[in-house]
Backbone as JSON, one array per atom type, in Angstrom:
{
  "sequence": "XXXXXXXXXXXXXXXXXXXXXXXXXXXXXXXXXXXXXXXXXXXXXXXXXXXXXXXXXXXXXXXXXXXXXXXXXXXXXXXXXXXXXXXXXXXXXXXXXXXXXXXXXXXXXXXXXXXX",
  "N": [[-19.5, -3.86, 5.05], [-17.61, -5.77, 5.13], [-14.75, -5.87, 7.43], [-11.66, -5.16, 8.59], [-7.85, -5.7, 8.75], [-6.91, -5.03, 11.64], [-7.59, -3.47, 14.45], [-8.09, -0.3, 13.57], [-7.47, 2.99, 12.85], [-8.6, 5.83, 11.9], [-7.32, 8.8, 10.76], [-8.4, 11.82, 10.06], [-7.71, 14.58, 8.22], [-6.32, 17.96, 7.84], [-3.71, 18.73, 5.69], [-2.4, 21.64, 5.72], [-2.82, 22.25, 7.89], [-1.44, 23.94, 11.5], [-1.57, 21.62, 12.99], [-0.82, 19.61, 11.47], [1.38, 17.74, 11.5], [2.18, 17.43, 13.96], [0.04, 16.09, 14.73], [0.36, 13.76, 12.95], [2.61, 13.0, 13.94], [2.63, 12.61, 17.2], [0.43, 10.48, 16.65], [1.28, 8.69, 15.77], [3.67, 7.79, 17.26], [1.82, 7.01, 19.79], [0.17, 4.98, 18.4], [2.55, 2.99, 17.97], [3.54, 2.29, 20.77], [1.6, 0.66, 21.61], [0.06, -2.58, 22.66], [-0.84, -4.21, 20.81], [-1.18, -4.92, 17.32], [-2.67, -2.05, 15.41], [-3.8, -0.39, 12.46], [-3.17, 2.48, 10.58], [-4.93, 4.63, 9.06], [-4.62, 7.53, 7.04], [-6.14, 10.16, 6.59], [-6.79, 12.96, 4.25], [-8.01, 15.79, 3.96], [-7.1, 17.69, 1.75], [-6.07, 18.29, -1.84], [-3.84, 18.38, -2.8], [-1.16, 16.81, -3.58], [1.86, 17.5, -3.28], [1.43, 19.24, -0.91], [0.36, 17.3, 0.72], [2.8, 15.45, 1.02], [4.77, 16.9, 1.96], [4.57, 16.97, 4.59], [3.99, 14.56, 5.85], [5.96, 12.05, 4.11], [5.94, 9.6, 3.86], [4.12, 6.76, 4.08], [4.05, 4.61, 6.69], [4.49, 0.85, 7.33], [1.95, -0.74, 7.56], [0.11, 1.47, 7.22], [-2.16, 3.88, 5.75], [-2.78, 6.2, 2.69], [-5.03, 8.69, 2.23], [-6.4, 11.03, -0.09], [-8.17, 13.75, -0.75], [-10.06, 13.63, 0.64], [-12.57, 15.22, 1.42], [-15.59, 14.65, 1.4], [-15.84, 12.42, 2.97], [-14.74, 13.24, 5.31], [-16.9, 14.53, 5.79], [-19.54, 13.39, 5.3], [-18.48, 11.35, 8.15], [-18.82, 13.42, 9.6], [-17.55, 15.09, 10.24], [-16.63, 18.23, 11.7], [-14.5, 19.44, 13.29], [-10.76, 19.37, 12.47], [-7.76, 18.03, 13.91], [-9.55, 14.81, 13.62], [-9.61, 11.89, 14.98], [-10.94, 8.5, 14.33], [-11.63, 5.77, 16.27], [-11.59, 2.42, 15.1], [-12.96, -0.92, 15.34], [-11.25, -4.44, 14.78], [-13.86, -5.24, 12.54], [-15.12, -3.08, 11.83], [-16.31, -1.23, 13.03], [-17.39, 1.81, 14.3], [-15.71, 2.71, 17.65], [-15.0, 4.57, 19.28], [-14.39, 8.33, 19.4], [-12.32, 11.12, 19.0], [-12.1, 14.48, 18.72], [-9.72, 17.1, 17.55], [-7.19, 18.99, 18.44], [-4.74, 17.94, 21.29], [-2.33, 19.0, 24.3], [-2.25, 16.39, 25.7], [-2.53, 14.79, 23.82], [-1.11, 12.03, 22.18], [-0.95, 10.32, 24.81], [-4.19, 10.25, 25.16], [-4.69, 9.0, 22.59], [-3.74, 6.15, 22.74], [-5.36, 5.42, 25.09], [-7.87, 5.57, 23.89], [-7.53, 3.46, 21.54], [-6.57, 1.37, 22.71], [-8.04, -0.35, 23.89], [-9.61, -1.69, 21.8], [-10.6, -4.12, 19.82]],
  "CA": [[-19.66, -5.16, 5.64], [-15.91, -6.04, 5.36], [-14.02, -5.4, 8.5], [-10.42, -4.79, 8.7], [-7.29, -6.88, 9.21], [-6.24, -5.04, 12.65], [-7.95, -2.41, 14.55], [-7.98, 0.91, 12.74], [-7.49, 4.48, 13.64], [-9.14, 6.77, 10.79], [-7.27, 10.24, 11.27], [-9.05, 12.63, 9.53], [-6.32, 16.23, 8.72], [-5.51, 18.79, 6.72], [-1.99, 18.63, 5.6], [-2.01, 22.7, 5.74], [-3.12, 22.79, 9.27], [-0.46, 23.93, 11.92], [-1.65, 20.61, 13.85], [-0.8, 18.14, 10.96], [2.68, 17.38, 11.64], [1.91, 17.1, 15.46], [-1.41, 14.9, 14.74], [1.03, 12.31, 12.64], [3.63, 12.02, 15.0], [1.57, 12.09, 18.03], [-0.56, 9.13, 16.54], [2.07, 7.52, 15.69], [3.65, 7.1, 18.8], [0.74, 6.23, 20.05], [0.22, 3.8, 17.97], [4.02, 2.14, 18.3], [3.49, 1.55, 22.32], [0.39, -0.29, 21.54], [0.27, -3.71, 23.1], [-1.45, -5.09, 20.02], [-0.9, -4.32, 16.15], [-3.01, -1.07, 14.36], [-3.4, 0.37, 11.59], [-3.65, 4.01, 10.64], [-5.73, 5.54, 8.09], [-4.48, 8.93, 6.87], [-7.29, 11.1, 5.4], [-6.25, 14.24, 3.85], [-9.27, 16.35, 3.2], [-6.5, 17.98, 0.63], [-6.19, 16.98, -3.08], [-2.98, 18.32, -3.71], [-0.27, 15.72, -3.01], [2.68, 17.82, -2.86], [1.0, 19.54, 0.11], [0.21, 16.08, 2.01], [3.65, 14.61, 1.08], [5.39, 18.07, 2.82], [3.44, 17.21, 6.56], [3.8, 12.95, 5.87], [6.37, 11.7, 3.34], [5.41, 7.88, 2.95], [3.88, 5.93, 4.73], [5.08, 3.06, 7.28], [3.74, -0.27, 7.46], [0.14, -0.35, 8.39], [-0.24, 3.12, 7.19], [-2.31, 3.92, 4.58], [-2.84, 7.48, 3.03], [-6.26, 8.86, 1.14], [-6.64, 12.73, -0.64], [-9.49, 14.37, -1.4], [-11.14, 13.12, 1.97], [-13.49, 16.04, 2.06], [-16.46, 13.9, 1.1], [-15.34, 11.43, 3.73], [-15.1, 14.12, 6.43], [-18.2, 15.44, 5.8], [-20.13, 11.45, 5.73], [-18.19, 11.32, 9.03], [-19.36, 14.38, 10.89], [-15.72, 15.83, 11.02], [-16.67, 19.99, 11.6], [-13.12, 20.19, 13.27], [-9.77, 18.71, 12.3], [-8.14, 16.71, 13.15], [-10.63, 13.93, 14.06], [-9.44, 10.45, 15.06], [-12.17, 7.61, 14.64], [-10.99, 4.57, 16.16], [-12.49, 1.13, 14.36], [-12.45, -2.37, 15.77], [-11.56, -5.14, 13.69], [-15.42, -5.64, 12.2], [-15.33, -1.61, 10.73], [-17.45, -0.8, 14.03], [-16.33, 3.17, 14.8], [-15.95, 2.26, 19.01], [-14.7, 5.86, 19.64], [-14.09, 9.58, 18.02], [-11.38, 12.42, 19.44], [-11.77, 15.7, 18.11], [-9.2, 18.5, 18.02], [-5.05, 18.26, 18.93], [-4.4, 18.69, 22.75], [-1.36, 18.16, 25.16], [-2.16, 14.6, 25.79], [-3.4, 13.66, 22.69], [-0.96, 10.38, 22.55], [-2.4, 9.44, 25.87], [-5.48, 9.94, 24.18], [-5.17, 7.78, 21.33], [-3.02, 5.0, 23.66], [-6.28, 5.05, 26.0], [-8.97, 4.71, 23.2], [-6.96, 2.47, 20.89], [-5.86, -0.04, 23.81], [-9.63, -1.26, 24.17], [-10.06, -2.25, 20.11], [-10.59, -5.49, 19.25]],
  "C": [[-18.33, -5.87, 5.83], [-15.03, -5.64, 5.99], [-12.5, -4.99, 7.8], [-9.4, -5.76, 9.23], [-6.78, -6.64, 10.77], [-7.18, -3.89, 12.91], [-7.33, -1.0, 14.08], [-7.89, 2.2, 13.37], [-7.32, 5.63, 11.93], [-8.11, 8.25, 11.04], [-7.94, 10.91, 9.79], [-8.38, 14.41, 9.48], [-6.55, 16.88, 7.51], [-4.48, 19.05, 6.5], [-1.87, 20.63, 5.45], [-1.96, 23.17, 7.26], [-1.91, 22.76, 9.88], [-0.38, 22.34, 13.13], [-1.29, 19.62, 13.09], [0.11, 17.45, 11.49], [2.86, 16.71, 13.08], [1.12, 15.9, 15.35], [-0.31, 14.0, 14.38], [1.83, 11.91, 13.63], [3.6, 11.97, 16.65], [0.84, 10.94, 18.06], [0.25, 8.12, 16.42], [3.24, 6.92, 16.62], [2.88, 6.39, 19.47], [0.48, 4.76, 19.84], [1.27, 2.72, 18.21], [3.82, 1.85, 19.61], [2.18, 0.86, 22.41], [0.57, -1.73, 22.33], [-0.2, -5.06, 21.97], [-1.07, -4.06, 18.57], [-2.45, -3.55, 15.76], [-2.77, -0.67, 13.29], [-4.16, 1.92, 11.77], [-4.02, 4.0, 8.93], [-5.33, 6.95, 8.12], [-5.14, 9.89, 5.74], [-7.14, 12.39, 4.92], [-7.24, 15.19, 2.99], [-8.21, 17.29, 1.65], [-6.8, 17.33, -0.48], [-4.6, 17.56, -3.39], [-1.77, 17.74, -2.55], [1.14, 16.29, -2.42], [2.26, 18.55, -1.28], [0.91, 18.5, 1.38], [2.19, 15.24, 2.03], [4.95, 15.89, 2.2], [5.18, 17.5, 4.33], [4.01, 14.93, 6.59], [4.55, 11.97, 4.33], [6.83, 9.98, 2.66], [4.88, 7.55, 3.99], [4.59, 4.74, 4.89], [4.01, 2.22, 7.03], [2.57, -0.29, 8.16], [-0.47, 0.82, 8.09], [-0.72, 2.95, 5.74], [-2.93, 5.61, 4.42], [-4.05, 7.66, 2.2], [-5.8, 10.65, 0.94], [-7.64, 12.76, -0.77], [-10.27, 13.77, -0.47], [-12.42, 13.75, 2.13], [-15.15, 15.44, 2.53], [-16.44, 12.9, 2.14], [-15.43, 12.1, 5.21], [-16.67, 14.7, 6.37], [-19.5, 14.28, 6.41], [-19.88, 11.2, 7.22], [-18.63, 11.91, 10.24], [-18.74, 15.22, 11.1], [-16.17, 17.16, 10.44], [-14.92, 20.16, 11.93], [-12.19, 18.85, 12.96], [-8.83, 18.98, 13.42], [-9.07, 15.71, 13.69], [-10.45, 12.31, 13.2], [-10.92, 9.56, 14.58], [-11.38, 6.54, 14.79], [-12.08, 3.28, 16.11], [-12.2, -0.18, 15.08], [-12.54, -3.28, 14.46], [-13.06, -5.59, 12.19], [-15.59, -4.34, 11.29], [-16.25, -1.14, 11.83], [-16.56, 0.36, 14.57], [-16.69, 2.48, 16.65], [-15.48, 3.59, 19.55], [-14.1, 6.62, 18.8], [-13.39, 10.45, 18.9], [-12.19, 13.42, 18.32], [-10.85, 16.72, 18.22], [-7.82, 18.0, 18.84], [-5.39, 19.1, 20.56], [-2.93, 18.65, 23.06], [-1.3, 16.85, 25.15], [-2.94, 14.15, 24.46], [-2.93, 12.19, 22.03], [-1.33, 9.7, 23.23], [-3.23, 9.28, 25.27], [-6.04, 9.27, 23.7], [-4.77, 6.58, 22.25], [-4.65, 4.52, 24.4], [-7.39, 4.66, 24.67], [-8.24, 3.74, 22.11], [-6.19, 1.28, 21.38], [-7.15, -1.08, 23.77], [-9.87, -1.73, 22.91], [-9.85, -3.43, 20.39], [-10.28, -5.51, 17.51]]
}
């Protein structure tokens, strides 16, 4: 019932996958040409930390990181990684990516422009 202070962007990864490294700094471009402030959610169906801190070694401002997501991916729906969900202020999912492409900054840029 408790929204969020900025629209959200859930990623949902495995810090072993050969897409993690791409997914973060793909999204996070993304995110930086925004026209409005986001945050990112970084879900790491992992539990072991040295593994997620290898692929994503702190988080920036607005960034927040979780482990042991699996439980979280699963609640979600997420069969493949990685898998965006982007949130509007309120906690309302308003769109879901699945799966790293070519354009997958476009991507996020196009569904994370429309958030409220």
């Amino acid at each position: 019932g408790q929204g969020f202070a900025h629209p959200t962007v859930l990623v949902i990864l495995d810090a072993l996958s050969e897409f993690a490294t791409p997914t973060i700094n793909e999204t996070r471009r993304a995110i930086a040409s925004l026209p409005q402030n986001a945050d990112i959610i970084w879900a790491f169906t992992n539990n072991n930390t040295d593994d997620i801190e290898t692929v994503i070694r702190r988080p920036r401002v607005g960034e927040h990181l979780l482990q042991s997501a699996k439980a979280l991916a699963r609640d979600c729906g997420a069969t493949a990684l990685p898998a965006v969900i982007f949130c509007d202020t309120d906690g309302i999912v308003q769109n879901v990516m699945v799966g790293f492409n070519n354009n997958f900054a476009a991507d996020v840029i196009q569904k994370a422009v429309k958030l409220k």
